[in-house]
C-alpha positions in Angstrom: 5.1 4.2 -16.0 2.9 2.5 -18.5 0.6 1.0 -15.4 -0.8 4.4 -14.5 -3.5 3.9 -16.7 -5.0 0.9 -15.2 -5.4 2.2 -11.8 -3.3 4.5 -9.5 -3.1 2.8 -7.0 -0.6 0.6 -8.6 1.7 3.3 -9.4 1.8 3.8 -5.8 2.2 0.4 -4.9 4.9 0.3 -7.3 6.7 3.6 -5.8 6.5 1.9 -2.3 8.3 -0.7 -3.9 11.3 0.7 -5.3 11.8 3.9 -3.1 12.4 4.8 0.5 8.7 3.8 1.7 9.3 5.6 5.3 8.7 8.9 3.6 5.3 8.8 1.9 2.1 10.1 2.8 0.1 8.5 5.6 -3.3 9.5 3.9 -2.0 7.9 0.6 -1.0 4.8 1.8 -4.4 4.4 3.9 -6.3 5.5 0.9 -4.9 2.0 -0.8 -7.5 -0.5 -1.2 -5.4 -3.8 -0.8 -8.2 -6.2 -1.9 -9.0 -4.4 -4.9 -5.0 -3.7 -5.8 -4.6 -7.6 -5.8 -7.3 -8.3 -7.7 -5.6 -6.0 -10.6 -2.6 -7.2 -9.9 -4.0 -10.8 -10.8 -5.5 -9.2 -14.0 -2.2 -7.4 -15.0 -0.2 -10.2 -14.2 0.0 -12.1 -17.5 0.9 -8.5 -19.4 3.6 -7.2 -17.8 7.1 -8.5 -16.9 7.4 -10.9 -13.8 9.8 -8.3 -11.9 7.3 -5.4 -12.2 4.7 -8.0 -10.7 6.8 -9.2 -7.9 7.6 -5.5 -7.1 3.7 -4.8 -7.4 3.4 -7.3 -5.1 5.7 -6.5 -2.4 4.5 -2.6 -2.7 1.3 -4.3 -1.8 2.7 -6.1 1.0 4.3 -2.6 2.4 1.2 -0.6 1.9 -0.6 -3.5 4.0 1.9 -3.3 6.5 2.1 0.4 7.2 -1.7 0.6 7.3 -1.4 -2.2 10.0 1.3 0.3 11.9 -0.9 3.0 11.7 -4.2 1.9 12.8 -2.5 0.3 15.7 -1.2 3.5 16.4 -4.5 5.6 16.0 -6.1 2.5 18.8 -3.1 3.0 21.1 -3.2 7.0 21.0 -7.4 6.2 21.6 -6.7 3.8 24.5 -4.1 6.0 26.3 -6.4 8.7 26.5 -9.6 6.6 27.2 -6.8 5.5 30.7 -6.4 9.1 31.7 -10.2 9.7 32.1 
């Protein structure tokens, strides 16, 4: 993919996107900075074709998302055990 060279983060962005998103890496996905991958997107947009945007932008959206799922998980886990003591 001829984005990798901008920043990686889009690739995976773009791999969220367009394959089964349930499999990939929890560390990855919380390693994505989301304010910083919009900001390229914004710069990128004009260059490449509107699809490849749209699907930057929902890969966005997903990585946003699962982040979300997982630190509510990670504060659940925390409060269950904080109950027990």
């Amino acid at each position: 993919m001829e984005l990798e060279y901008q920043d990686p983060t889009l690739s995976t962005v773009w791999l969220l996107a367009t394959l089964d998103s349930s499999k990939k890496n929890k560390k990855l996905i919380n390693g994505i900075n989301i304010s910083k991958t919009c900001e390229n997107i914004i710069l990128i947009s004009d260059k490449i074709p509107l699809r490849r945007t749209s699907n930057l932008m929902y890969g966005t959206v997903l990585a946003f998302k699962k982040q979300c799922i997982n630190d509510w998980n990670e504060v659940s886990s925390c409060r269950m055990l904080i109950q027990r003591l």
